[in-house]
C-alpha positions as CSV (number, residue, x, y, z in Angstrom):
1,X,-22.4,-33.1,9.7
2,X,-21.8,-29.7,8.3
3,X,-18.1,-29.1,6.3
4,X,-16.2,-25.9,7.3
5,X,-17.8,-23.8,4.6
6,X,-20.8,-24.2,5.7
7,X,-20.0,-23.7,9.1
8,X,-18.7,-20.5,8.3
9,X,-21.8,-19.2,6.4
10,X,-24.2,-20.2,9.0
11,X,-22.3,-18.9,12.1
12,X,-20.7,-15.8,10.9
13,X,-17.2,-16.8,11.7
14,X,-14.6,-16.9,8.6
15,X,-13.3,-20.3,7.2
16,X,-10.0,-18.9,7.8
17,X,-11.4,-17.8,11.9
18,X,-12.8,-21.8,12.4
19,X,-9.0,-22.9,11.0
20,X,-7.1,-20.9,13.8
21,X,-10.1,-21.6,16.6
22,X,-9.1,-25.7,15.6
23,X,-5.8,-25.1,15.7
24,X,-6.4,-23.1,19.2
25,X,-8.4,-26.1,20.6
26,X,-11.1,-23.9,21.1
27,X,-13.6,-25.1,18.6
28,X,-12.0,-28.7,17.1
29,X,-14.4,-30.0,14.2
30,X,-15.8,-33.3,15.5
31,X,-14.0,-35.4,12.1
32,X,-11.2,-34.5,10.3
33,X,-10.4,-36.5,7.0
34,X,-7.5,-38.3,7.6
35,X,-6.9,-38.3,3.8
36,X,-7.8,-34.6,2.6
37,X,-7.4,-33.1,6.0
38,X,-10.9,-31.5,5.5
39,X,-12.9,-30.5,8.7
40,X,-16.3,-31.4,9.4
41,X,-18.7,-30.2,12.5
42,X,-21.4,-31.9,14.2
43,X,-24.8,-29.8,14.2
44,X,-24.5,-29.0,17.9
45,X,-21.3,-26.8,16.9
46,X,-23.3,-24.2,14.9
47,X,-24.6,-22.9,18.3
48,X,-21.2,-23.1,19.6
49,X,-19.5,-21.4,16.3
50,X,-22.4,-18.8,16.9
51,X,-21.5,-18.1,20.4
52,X,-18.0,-17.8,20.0
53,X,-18.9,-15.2,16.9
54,X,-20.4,-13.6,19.2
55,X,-17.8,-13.3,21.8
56,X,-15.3,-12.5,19.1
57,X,-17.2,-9.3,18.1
58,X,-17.2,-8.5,22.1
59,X,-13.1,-8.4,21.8
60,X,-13.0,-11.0,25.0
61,X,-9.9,-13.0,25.5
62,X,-9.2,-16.0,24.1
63,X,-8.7,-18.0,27.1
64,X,-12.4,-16.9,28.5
65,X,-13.8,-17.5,25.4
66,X,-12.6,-21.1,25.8
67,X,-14.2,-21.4,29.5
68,X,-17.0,-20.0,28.3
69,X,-17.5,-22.7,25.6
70,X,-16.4,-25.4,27.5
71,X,-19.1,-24.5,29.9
72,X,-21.6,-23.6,27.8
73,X,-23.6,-26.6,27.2
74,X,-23.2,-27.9,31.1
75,X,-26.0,-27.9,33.6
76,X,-24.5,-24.8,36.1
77,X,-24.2,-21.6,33.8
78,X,-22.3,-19.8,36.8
79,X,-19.1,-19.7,35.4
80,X,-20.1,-18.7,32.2
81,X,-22.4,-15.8,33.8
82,X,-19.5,-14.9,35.4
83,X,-17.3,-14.6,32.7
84,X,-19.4,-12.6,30.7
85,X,-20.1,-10.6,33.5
86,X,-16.6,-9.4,34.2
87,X,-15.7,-9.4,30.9
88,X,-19.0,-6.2,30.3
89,X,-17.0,-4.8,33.2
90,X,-13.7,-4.8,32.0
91,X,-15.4,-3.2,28.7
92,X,-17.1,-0.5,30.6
93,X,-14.2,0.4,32.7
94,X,-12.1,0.6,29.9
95,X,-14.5,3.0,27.8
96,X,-15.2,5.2,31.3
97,X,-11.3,5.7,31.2
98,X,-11.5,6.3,27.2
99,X,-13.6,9.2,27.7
100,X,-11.6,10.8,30.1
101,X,-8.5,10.5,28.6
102,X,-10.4,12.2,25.4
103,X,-11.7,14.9,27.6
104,X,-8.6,16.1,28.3
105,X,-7.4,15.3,24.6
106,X,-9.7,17.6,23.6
107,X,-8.7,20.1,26.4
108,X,-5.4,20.4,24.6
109,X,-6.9,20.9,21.2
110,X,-9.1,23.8,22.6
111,X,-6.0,25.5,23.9
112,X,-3.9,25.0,20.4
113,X,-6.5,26.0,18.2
114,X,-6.8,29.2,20.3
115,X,-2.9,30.1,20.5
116,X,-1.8,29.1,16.9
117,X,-1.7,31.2,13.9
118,X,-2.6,29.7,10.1
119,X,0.4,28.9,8.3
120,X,-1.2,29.1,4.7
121,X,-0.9,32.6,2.9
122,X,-3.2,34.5,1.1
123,X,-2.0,34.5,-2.2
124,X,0.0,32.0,-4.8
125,X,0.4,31.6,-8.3
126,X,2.5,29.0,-9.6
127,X,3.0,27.0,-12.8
128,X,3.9,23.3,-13.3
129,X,4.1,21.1,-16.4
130,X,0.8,19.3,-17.4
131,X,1.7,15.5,-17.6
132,X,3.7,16.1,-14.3
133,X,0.8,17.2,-12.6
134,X,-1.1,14.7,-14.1
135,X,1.1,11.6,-13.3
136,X,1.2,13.0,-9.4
137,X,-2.9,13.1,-9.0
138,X,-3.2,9.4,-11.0
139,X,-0.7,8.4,-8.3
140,X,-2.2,9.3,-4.9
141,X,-6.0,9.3,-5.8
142,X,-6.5,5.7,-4.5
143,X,-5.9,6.4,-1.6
144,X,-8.5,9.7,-1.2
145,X,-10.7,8.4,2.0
146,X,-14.5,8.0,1.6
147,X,-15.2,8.4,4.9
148,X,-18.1,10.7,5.8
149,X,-17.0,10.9,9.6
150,X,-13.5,12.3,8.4
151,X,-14.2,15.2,6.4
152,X,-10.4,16.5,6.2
153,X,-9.0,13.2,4.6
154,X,-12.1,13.7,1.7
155,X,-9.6,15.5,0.0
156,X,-6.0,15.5,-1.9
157,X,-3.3,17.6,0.0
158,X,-1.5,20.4,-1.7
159,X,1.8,21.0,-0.1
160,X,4.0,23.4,-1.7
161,X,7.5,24.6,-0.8
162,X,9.8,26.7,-2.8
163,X,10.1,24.6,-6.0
164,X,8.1,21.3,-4.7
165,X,4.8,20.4,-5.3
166,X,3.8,17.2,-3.0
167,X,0.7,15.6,-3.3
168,X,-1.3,13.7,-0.7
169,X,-4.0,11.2,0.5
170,X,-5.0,9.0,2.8
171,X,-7.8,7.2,4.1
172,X,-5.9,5.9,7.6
173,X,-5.4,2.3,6.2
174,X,-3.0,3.4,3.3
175,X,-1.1,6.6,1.8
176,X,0.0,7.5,-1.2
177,X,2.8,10.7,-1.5
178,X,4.2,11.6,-5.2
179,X,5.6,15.2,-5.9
180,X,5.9,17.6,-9.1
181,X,8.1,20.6,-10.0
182,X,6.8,23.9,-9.7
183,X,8.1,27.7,-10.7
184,X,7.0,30.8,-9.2
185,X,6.8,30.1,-5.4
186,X,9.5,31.8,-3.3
187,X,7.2,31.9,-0.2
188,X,7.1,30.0,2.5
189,X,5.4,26.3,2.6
190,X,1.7,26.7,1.9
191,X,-1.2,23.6,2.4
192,X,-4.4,23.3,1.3
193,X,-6.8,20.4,0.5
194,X,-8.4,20.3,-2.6
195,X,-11.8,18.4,-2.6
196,X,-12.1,14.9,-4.3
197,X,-14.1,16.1,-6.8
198,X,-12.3,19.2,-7.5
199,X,-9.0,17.5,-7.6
200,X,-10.8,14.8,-10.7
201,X,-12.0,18.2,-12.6
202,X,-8.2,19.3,-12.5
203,X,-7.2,16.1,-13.7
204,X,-9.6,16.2,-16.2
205,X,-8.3,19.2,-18.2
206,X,-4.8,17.8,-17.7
207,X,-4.5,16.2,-21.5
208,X,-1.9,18.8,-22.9
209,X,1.9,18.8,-22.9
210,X,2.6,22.3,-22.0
211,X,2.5,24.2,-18.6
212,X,-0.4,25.0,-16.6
213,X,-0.8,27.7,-13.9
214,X,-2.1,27.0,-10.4
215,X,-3.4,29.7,-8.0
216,X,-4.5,29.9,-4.0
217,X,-6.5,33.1,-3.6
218,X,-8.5,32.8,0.1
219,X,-9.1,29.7,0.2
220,X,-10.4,29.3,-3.4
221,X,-7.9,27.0,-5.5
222,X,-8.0,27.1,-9.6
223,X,-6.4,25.3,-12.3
224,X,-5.8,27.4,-15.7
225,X,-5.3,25.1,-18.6
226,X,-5.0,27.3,-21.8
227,X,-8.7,28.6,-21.6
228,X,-10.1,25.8,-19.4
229,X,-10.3,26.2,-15.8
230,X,-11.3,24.2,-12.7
231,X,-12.1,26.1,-9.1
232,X,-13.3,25.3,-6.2
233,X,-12.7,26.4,-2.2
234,X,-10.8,24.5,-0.4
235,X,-11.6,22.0,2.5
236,X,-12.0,24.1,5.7
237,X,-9.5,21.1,7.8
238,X,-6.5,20.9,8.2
239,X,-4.8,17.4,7.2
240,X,-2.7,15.5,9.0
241,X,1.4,15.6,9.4
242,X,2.1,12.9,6.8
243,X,5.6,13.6,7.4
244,X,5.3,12.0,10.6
245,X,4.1,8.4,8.7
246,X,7.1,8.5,6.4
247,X,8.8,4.9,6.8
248,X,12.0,5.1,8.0
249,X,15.1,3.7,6.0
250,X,16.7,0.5,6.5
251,X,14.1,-1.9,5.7
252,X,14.7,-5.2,3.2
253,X,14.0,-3.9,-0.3
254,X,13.0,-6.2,-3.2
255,X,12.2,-5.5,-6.5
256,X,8.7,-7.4,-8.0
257,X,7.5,-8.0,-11.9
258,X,4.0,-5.8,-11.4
259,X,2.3,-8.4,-13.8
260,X,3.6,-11.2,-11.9
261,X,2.8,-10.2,-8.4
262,X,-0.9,-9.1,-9.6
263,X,-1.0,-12.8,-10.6
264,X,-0.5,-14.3,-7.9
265,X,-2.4,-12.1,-5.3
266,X,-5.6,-12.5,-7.9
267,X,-4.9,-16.2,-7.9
268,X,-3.3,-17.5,-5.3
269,X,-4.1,-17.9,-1.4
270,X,-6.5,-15.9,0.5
271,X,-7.3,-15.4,3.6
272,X,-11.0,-14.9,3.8
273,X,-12.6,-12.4,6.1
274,X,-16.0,-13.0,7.9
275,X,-19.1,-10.9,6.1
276,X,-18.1,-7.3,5.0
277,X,-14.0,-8.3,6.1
278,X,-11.7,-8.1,3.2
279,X,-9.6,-10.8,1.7
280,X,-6.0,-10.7,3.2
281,X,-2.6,-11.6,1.4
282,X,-0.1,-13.1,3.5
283,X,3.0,-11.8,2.1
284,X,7.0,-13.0,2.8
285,X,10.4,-12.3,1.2
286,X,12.3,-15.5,1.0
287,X,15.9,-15.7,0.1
288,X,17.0,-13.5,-3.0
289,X,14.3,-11.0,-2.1
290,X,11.4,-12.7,-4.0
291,X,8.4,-12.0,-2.3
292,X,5.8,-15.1,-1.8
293,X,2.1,-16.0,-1.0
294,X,1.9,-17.5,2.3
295,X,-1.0,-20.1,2.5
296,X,-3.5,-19.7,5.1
297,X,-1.8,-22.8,7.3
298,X,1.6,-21.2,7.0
299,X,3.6,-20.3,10.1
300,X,6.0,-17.3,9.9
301,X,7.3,-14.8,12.4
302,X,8.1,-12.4,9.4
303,X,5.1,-12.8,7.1
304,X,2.5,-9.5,6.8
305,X,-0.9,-9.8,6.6
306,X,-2.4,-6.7,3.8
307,X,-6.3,-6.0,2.3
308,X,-5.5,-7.5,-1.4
309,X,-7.9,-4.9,-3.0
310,X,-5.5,-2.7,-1.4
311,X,-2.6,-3.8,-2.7
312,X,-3.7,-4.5,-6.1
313,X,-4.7,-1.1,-6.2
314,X,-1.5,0.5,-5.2
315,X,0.3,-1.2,-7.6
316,X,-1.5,-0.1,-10.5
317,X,-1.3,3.3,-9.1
318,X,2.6,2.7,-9.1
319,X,2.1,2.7,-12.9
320,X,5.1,0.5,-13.8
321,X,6.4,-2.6,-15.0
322,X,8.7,-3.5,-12.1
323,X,8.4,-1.4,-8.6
324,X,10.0,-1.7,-5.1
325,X,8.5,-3.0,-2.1
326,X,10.0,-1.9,1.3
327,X,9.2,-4.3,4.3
328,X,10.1,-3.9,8.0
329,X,8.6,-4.9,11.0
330,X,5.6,-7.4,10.1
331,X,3.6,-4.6,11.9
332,X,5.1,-2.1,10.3
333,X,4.0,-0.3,6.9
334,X,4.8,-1.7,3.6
335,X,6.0,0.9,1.1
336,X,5.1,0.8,-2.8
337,X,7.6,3.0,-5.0
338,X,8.9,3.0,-8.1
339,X,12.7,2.4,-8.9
340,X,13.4,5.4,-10.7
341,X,11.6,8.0,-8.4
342,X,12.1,8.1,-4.8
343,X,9.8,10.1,-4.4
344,X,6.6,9.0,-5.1
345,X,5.3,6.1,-3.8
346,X,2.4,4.7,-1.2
347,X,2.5,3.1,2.2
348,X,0.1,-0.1,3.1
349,X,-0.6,-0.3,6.6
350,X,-0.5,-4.5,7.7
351,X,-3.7,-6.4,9.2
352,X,-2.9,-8.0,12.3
353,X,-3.5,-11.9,12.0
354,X,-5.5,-13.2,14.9
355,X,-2.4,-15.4,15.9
């Protein structure tokens, strides 16, 4: 007999996966403990565990995976050729359509790139205070993607209009916005995004008090601090409309102890990915606003499901004692942001649990 953990390291499928495929009846461990509830597989369920793992990965549906197993081990195979057969099909249809819908995608995006005109100008000089500037980078560089494939979020976003500074990054799966006064702009709004690197040299030579000028010449960006400078050119991308992620207002607002809420996620339950998956946090306000810990055989229709590493790291980026979380829809994002200032703060995009 093999227990649940070892299940899960031999067939690839999470401990946390084998849980919900018991509860689903489609893989149900051969003895359960009546006393400590644990779950324990015969040896003829690793090849099952390690089909299913593989069907998984294939995105079929749950109710053909569970033909599939149920027929798996009988003498006619038809079904289960069958099965597999239409579900390639289904896959190969639906990537045919894919591509033609991102022809035409891309169609469009020939057409705009052609017809619009830059919006960024040629020349800016601007000053803002050192530890402001300072405290806005710290607060959004978490979130700077890594991703080779998307060169224009490798960067931090420099939006300014008329006395605004906003500062911006992203890697798709969170956001972080925080903004900083600025003097000496009267022109339109002007974007550019400063590369990861270039954006940590700025930060570097932010250890004063006093003001420090910023300039956009051509596509070349520079930081002045007294006699030290940092430039660099600019990202050749454009970045995306972050305004268009903003949450919108009305969702149930609580108020967490940092310290507290850091304990917990590092200590308490987890719901454990397969290899190279991160380790979810299932989160819930109860009544008074404090926001709980669901454990992995909890049941709610209002809990969300976030990467803890993720989490963690947006709230030491928050940089406070006490900040506000903002939930809405359990699919919708979670927003990080400090009580004081409105304006900064990050957005968490929710994992969907598989049920």
């Amino acid at each position: 007999m093999r227990s649940i953990g070892e299940l899960a390291r031999d067939s690839g499928l999470g401990v946390s996966a084998l849980r919900f495929y018991d509860r689903a009846g489609v893989l149900v461990p051969a003895w359960v403990d009546p006393v400590s509830g644990y779950r324990w597989y015969e040896p003829r369920q690793l090849e099952e565990a390690r089909v299913l793992a593989r069907l998984r990965r294939a995105g079929m549906p749950l109710a053909d995976i569970r033909l599939v197993l149920a027929g798996w081990s009988g003498a006619d195979t038809g079904l289960v050729r069958e099965l597999l057969r239409a579900h390639l099909h289904r896959l190969e249809q639906g990537l045919s359509d894919a591509r033609g819908e991102f022809s035409a995608l891309r169609a469009l995006l020939d057409h705009r790139e052609n017809v619009m005109t830059s919006h960024r100008i040629a020349t800016v000089c601007l000053s803002t205070a050192a530890p402001e500037l300072a405290a806005v980078l710290d607060a959004v560089r978490f979130a700077v993607s890594t991703d080779p494939e998307l060169p224009m979020l490798g960067g931090v976003l420099f939006d300014i209009e008329g006395e605004s500074l906003r500062v911006v990054a992203t890697d798709r799966y969170r956001m972080a916005v925080a903004r900083a006064g600025v003097a000496g702009h009267d022109g339109g709004r002007v974007q550019v995004v400063v590369p990861t690197a270039l954006a940590d040299a700025m930060r570097a030579l932010l250890d004063g008090e006093g003001p420090v000028r910023l300039s956009l010449d051509d596509g070349r960006v520079a930081l002045e601090a007294g006699d030290r400078q940092a430039a660099g050119r600019c990202l050749d991308h454009d970045f995306p409309d972050y305004r268009r992620l903003l949450p919108r207002p009305g969702g149930r607002r609580t108020v967490v102890e940092v310290a507290a809420l850091r304990r917990a996620l590092e200590t308490g339950p987890v719901r454990s990915g397969e290899a190279g998956d991160p380790d979810l946090s299932v989160l819930r306000v109860v009544d008074g606003g404090t926001v709980t810990l669901c454990a992995d055989v909890e049941e709610d229709p209002d809990r969300v499901a976030v990467n803890r590493e993720f989490l963690l790291a947006a709230l030491a980026a928050g940089a406070r004692d006490r900040l506000v979380l903002e939930f809405g829809a359990p699919t919708a994002p979670i927003a990080i942001r400090r009580p004081e200032d409105e304006s900064a703060f990050s957005l968490l995009m929710p994992v969907r649990l598989e049920n």
